[in-house]
C-alpha positions as CSV (number, residue, x, y, z in Angstrom):
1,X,113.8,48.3,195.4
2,X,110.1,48.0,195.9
3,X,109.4,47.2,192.2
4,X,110.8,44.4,190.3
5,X,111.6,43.8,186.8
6,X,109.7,41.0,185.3
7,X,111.8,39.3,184.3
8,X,112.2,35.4,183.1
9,X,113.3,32.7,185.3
10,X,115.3,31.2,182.5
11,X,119.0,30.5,182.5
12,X,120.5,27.2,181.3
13,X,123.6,28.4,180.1
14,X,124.7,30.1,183.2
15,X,126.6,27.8,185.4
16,X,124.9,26.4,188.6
17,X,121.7,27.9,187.7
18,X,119.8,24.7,187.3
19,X,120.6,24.1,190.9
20,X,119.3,26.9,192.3
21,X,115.4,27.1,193.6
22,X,113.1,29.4,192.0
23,X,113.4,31.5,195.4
24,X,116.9,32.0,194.3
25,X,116.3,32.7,191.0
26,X,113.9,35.3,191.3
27,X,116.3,36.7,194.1
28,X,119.3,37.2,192.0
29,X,117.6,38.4,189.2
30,X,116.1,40.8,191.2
31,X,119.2,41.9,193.1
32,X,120.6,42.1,189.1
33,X,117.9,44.7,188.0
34,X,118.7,46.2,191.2
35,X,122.2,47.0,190.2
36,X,121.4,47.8,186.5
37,X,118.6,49.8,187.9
38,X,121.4,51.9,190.0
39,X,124.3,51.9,187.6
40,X,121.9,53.7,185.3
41,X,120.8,56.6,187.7
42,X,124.7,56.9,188.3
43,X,125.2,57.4,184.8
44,X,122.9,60.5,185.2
45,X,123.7,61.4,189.1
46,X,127.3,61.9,188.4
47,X,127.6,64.4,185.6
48,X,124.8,66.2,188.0
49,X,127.0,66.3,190.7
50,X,130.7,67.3,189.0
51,X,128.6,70.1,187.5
52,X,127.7,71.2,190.2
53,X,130.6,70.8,192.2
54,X,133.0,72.4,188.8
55,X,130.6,75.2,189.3
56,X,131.4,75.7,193.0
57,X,135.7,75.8,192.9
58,X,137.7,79.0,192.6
59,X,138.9,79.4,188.4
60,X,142.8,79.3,189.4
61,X,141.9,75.7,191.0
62,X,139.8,74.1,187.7
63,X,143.0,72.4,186.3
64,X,144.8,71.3,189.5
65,X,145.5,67.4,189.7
66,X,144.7,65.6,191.2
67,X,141.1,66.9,190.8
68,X,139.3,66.7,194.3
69,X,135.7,65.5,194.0
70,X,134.1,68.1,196.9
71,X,135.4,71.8,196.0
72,X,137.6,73.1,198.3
73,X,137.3,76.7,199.2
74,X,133.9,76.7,197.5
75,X,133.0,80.0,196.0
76,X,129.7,81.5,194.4
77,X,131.4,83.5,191.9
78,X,130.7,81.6,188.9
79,X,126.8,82.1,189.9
80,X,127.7,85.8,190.1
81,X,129.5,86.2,186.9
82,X,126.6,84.3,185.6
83,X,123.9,86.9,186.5
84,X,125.1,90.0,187.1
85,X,127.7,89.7,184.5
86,X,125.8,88.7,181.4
87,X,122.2,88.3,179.7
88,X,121.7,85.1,181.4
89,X,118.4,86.4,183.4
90,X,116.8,87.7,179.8
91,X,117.9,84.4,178.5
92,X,116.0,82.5,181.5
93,X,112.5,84.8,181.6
94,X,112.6,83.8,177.4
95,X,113.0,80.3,178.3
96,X,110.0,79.9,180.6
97,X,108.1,82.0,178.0
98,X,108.7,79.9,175.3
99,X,108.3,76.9,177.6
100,X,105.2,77.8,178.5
101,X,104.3,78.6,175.4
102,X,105.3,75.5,173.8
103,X,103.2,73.2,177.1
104,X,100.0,74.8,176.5
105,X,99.8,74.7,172.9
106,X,101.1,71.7,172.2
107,X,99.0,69.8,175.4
108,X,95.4,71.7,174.4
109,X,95.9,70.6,170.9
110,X,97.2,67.1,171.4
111,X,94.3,66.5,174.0
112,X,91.7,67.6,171.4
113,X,93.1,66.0,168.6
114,X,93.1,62.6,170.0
115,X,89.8,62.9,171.1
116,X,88.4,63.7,167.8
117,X,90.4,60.8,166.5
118,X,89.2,58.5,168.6
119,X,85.7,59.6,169.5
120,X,84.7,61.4,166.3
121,X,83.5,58.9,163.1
122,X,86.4,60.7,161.1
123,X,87.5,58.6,157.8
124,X,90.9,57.2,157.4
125,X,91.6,58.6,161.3
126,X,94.1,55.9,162.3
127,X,95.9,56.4,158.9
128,X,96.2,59.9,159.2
129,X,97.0,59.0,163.3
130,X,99.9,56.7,161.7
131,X,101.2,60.0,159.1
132,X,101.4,62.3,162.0
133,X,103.6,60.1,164.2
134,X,105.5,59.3,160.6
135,X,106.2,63.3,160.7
136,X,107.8,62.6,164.3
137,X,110.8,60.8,163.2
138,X,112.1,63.5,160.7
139,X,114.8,65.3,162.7
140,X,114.5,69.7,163.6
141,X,116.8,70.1,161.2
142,X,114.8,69.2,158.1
143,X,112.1,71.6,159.1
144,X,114.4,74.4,160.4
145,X,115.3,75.9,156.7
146,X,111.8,75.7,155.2
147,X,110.4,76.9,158.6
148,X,113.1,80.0,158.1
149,X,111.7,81.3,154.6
150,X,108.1,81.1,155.7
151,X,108.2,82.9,158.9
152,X,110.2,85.4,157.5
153,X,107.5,86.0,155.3
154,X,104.9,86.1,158.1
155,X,107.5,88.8,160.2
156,X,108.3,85.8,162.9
157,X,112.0,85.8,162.5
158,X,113.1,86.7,166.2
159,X,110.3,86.6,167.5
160,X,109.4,84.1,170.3
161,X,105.2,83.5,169.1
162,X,107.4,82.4,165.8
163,X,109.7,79.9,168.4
164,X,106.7,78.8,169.7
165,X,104.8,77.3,167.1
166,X,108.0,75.8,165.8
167,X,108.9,74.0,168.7
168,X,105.2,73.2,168.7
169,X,105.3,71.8,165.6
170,X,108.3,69.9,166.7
171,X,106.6,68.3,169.6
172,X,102.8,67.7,168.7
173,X,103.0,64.3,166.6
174,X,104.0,62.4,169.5
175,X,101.5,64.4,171.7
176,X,98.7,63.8,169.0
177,X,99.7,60.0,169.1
178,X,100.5,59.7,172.8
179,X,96.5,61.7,173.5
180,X,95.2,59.2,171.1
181,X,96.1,56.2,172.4
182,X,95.2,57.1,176.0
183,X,91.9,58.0,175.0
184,X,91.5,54.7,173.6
185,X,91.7,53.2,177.2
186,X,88.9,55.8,178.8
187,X,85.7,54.2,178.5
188,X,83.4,55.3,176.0
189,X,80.1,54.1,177.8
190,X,80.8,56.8,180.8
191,X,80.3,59.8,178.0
192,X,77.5,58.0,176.7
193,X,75.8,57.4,180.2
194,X,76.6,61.0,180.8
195,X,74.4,62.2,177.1
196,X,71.7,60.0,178.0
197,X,71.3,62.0,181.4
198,X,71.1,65.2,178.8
199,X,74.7,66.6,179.0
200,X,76.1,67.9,175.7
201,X,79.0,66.0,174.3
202,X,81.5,68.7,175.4
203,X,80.2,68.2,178.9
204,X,80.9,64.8,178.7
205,X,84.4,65.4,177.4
206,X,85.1,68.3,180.0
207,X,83.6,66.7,182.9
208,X,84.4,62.8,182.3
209,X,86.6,62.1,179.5
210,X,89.1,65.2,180.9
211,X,89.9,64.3,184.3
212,X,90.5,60.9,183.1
213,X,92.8,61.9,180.8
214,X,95.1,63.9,183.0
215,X,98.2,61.7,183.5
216,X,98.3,61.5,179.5
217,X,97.9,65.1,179.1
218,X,100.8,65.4,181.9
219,X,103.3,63.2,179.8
220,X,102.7,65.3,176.9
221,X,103.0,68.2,178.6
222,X,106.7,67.1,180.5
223,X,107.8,66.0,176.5
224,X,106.6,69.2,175.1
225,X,108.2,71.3,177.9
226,X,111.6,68.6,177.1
227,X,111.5,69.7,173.7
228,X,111.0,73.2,174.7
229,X,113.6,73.8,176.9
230,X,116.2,71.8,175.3
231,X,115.6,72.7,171.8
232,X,118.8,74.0,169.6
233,X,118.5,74.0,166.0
234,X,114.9,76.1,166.1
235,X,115.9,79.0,168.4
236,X,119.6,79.3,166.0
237,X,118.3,79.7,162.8
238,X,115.0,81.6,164.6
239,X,116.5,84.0,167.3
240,X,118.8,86.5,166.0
241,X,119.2,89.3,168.6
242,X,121.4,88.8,171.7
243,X,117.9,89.9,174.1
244,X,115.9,87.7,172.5
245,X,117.8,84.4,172.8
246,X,116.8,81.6,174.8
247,X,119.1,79.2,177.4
248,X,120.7,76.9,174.9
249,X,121.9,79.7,172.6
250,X,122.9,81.4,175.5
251,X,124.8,78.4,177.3
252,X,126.6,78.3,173.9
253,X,128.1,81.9,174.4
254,X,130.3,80.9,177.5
255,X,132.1,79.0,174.8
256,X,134.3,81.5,173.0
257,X,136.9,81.0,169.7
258,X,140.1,80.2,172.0
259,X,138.5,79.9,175.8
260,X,136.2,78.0,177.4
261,X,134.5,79.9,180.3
262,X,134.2,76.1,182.5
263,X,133.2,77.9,185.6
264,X,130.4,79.7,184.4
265,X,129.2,77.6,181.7
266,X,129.1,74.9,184.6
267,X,126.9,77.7,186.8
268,X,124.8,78.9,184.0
269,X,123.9,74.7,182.9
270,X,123.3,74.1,187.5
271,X,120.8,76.7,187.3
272,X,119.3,75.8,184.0
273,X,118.6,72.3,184.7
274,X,116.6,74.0,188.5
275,X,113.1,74.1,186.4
276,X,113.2,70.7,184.8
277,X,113.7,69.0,188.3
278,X,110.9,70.9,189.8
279,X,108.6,70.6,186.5
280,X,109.3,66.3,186.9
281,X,109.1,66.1,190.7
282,X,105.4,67.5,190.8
283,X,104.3,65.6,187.9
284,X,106.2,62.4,188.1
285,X,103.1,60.4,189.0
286,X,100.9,61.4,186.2
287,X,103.8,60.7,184.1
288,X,104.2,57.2,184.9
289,X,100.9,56.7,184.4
290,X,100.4,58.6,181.0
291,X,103.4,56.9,179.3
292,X,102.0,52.9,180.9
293,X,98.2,53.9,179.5
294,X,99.8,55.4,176.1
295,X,101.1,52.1,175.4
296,X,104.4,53.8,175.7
297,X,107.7,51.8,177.1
């Protein structure tokens, strides 16, 4: 692996340790974090992969033991059932609406919050800071019922704008708290530099403080978009009609009272889980460095 865990060259109570050098050391505990470091992407590769390949065998050959791990006779029918058979398509386009929904909302306000909090002269701000990542730890379920009764009352109730700025509500503390802290580590003296020359403060934001803000803005975005597209209790209580339901009331359906539909349940999650990779490949190296410069991990 080309990065290495930091960790501590310390180990008195492990036998022979005291003899080895500290080349030694460093070189088992490195070859250690190698092998936790790959024992926990096969803890994610694996379910991947038997999805994947469940998705792919015939439905007389689900139950046959023993169980081979490559299909044989691989088949797309699952796939077919999937979206020519049922709503799944609607489901999907409602998904990315809401998604996207959910990203810009919750990244435009998170990025403009935290630099009010931490460029603005705005009493009690790293109190009030502290109450809205207080509101992060109370679970979708608290809010879902309250939520229910006042968009009801507002006309929201199956209505994806209503999904929206639940989910939103869901997933802005951390993005308010994540924006403020990395707008803590971009220098204030550039924007002033830049007002001395005559720009207007929201130059300086748009043209300086912005751009160096983009890897945060990115890791709220991917956690907004994860909150988004995995969200359950919101869209249940919120989405009523069969057209207007998202993927994870949708992936729900292939469960029925007395049969579970394994083949295309397993085709319908394989092609769900498409957008996520490609959203996280493009963006991984802003979001490395958003979550190290949000003091996160």
């Amino acid at each position: 692996m080309s990065q290495r865990f930091n960790l501590r060259l310390d180990g008195d109570n492990i036998p022979g340790w005291e003899s080895l050098s500290y080349g030694a050391r460093k070189r088992l505990l490195n070859k250690t974090a190698d092998l936790l470091i790959l024992f926990s992407v096969l803890i994610v590769v694996v379910p991947l992969f038997w999805m994947l390949s469940t998705s792919l065998r015939p439905t007389d050959t689900l139950f046959n033991l023993p169980t081979p791990i490559l299909p044989q006779n691989p088949t797309l029918e699952a796939f077919d059932n999937v979206i020519n058979n049922s709503n799944f398509t609607t489901w999907y386009f409602n998904s990315i609406i809401v998604a996207v929904g959910v990203v810009t909302l919750t990244t435009v306000t998170s990025t403009l919050a935290g630099y009010g909090l931490t460029r603005l002269d705005i009493p009690y701000k790293k109190t009030f800071a502290r109450i809205i990542l207080f509101g992060y730890m109370f679970p979708a379920i608290l809010l879902a019922i309250p939520m229910f009764i006042f968009w009801r009352q507002l006309g929201w109730i199956d209505s994806h704008l209503g999904l929206v700025f639940a989910e939103t509500a869901v997933s802005l503390p951390f993005g308010i708290w994540m924006m403020w802290k990395f707008f803590q580590t971009v220098p204030v003296s550039l924007e002033e530099s830049a007002q001395m020359a005559g720009a207007s403060r929201f130059r300086a934001f748009y043209e300086i403080a912005l751009p160096m803000a983009k890897p945060g803005m990115v890791a709220v975005a991917v956690f907004s978009y994860a909150v988004a597209w995995n969200e359950f209790t919101m869209p249940t209580i919120l989405l009523v009609n069969n057209e207007s339901w998202v993927l994870t009331i949708g992936l729900f359906s292939f469960t029925m009272q007395n049969q579970v539909l394994w083949s295309q349940l397993m085709a319908a999650s394989t092609l769900t889980v498409i957008p996520s990779f490609i959203f996280v490949y493009f963006l991984q190296k802003y979001l490395l460095r958003g979550f190290r410069a949000g003091g996160i991990g």
